[in-house]
C-alpha positions in Angstrom: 10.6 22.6 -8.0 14.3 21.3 -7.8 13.8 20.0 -4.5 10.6 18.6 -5.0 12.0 16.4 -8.2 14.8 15.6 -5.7 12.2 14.3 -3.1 10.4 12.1 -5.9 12.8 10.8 -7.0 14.3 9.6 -3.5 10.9 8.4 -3.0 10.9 6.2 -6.1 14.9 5.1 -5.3 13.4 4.3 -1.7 10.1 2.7 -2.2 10.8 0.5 -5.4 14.3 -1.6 -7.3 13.8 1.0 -10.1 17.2 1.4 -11.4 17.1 5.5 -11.7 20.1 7.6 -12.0 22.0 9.4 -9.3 21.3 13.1 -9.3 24.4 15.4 -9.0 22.9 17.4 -6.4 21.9 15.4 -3.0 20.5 16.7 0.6 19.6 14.9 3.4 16.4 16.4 3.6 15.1 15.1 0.7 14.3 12.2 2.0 12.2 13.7 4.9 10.5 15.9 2.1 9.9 12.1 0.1 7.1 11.2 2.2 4.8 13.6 0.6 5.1 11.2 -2.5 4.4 7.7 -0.8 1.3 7.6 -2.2 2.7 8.8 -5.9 4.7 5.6 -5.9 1.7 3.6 -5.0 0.4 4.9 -8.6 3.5 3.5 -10.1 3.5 0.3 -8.5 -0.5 -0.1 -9.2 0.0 1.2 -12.8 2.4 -1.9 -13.2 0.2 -4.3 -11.5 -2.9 -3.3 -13.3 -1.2 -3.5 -16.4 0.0 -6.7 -15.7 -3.8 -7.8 -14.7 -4.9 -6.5 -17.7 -2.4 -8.4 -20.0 -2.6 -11.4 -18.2 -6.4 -11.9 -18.7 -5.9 -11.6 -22.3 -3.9 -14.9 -22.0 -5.1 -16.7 -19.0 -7.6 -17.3 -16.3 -8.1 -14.2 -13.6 -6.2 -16.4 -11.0 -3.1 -16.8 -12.7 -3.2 -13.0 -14.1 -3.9 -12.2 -10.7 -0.7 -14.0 -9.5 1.6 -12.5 -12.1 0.5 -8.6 -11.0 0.8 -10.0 -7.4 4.6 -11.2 -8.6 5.2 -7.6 -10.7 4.6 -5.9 -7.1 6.8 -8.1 -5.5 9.5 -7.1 -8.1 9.2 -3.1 -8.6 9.4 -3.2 -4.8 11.6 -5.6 -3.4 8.8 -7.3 -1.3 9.9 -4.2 0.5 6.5 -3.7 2.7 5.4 -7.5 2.4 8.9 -7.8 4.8 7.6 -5.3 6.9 4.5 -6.8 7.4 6.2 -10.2 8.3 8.5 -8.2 10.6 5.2 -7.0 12.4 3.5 -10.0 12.7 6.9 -12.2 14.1 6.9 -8.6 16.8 3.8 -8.4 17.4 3.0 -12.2 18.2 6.0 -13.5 19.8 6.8 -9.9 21.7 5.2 -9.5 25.2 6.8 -6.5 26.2 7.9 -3.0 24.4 11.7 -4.2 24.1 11.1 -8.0 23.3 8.7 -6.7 20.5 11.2 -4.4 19.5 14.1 -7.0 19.5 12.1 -9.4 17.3 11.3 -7.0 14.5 14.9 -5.9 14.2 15.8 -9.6 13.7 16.0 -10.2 9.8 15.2 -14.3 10.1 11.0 -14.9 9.7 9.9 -16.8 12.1 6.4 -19.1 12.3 4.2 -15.7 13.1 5.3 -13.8 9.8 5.3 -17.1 7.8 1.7 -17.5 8.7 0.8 -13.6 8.6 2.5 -13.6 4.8 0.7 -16.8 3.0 -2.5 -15.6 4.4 -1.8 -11.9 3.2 -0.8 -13.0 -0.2 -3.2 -15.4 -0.6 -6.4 -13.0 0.0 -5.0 -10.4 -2.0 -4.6 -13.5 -4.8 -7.4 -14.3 -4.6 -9.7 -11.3 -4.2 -8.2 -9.7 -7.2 -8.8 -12.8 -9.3 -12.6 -13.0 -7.7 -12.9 -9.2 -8.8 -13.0 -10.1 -12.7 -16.3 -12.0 -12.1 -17.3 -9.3 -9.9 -17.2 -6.3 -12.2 -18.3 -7.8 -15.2 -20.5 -5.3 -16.8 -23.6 -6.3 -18.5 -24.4 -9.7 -15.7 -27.2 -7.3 -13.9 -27.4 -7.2 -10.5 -25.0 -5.8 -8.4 -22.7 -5.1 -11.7 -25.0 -2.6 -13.0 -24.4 0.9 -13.7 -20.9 0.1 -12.5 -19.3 2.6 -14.6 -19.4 6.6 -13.2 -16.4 7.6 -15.2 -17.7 8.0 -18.9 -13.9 8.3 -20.2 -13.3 4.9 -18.5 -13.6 1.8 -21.0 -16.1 -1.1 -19.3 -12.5 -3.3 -19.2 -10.1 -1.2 -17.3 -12.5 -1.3 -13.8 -10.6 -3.9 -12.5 -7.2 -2.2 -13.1 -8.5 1.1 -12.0 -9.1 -0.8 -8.1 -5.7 -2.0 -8.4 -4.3 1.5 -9.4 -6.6 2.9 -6.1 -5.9 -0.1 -4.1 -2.1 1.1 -3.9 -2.5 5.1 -3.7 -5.1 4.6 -0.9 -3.3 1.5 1.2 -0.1 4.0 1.0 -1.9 7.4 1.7 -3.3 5.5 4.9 0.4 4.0 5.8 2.1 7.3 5.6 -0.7 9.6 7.4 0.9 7.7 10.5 3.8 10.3 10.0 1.4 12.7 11.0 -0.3 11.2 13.9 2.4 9.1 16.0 6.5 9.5 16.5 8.8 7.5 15.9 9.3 4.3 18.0 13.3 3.4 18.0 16.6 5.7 18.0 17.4 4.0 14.4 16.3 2.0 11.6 15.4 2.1 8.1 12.0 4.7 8.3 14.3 7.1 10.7 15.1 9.6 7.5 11.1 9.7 7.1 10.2 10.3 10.9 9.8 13.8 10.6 6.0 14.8 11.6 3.8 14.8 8.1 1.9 18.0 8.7 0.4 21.3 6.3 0.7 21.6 2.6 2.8 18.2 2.6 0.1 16.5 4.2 -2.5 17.7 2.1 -0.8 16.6 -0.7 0.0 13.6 -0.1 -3.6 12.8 1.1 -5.0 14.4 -2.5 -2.5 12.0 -4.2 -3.7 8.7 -2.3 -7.3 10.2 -2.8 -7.5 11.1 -6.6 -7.3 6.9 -8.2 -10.6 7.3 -6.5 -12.3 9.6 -9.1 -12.1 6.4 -11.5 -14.4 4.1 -9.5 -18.2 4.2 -9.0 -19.5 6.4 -6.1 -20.5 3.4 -4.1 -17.2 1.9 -4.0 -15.5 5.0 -1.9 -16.6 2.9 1.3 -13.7 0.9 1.0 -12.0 4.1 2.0 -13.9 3.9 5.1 -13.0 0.3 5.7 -9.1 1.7 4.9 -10.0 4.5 7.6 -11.6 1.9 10.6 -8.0 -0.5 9.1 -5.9 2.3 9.8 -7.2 3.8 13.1 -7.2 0.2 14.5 -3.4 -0.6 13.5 -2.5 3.0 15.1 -4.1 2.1 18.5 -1.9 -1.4 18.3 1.3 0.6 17.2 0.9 3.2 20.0 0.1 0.8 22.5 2.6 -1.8 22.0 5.7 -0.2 21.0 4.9 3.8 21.5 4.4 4.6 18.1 5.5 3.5 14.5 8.5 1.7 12.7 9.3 1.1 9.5 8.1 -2.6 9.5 5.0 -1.1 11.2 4.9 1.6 8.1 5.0 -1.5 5.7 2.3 -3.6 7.6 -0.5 -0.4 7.6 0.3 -0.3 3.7 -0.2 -4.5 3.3 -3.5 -4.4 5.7 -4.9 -1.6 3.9 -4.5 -2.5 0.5 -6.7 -6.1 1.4 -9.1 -4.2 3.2 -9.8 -2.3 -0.3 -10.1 -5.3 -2.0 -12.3 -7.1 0.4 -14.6 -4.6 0.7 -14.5 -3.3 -2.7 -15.0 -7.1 -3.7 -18.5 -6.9 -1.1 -19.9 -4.2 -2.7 -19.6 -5.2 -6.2 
């Protein structure tokens, strides 16, 4: 239990800015054994940004509450996987070959492809989130009704609940490339995480990006399947460009994945 506490909270100095205290007692490997809680932080971080939401609808129009829980993510985490996602796209769309693509990530300066790649990201997930409080409204008929499955869940907190899932399942997704391709580069920021994600760690891991899901209606568990067809497409670009995964290509899954939830859940409400 000791060294599982260690490996959460590694996880949560990793992931997030949370200011937590040092522990007396440090190993390397509790950093390899974080990965198991990826998706654990991704509760954290969409606890705060559904609480945020929530809050800032009391106040002011979906679109600006949906702004501030977009800004309170941006905060807990450092922008921390929004910059590897930028990384990516700069890689990815000015690289041609393995090395060049390589080269470009590593370079810390944005350039015009992750510029582009981060206003659009940000801007769907704005807006979706904002578009999801018209969505869900309970009692407009339609599509809306009988949009409740969970009886201890009160008719307001649906839209906080799809944040909360949005950010377990969009990191479950990111880090199940641990156990599916290696490590792409001799160094770099994800190299303590690049052991293989296999067994019991695995399993847990996958249970804590799956169990956010219990809160929402049946139906919308396809956006898991849109998460799946996300993440299965980013692996075959990952493996074929560069070999396998980096951190900025860890970050990246995370960012796609999280939109495709709320696209999709967003359809199907």
């Amino acid at each position: 239990m000791r060294n599982e506490f260690r490996a959460l909270h590694s996880a949560v100095m990793f992931f997030t800015r949370i200011p937590l205290p040092s522990l007396a007692h440090h190993e390397d490997a509790d950093l390899q054994r974080s990965s198991t809680y990826f998706p654990l932080v991704g509760w954290l971080v969409g606890a705060v940004a559904a609480a945020v939401w929530w809050a800032g609808l009391e106040v002011w129009t979906p679109a600006v509450a949906s702004g501030a829980s977009l800004a309170a993510t941006l905060l807990l985490t450092g922008a921390f996987h929004e910059d590897g996602f930028a990384d990516m796209c700069d890689g990815f769309g000015g690289g041609h070959t393995r090395e060049r693509v390589m080269e470009i990530m590593r370079d810390s300066r944005i350039g015009a492809f992750g510029a582009i790649g981060l206003v659009v990201m940000l801007g769907l997930k704005w807006h979706a989130v904002a578009a999801l409080a018209g969505a869900a409204r309970p009692g407009d008929g339609g599509a809306a009704a009988g949009w409740s499955a969970f009886p201890a869940l009160p008719p307001g907190l649906l839209v906080p609940a799809i944040i909360l899932a949005a950010h377990a399942v969009s990191r479950g997704a990111a880090i199940s490339l641990l156990a599916t391709l290696p490590y792409a580069q001799e160094t770099g920021k994800a190299k303590p995480l690049s052991t293989r994600l296999r067994g019991g760690r695995l399993v847990v891991a996958m249970l804590l990006a799956l169990a956010p899901l219990a809160l929402l209606p049946g139906r919308l568990w396809w956006g898991l399947a849109a998460i799946g067809l996300a993440r299965t497409w980013m692996a075959w670009r990952f493996r074929r460009r560069i070999g396998g995964y980096t951190g900025d290509c860890l970050g990246a899954a995370q960012q796609v994945c999280e939109l495709v939830f709320y696209l999709t859940v967003l359809a199907l409400l």
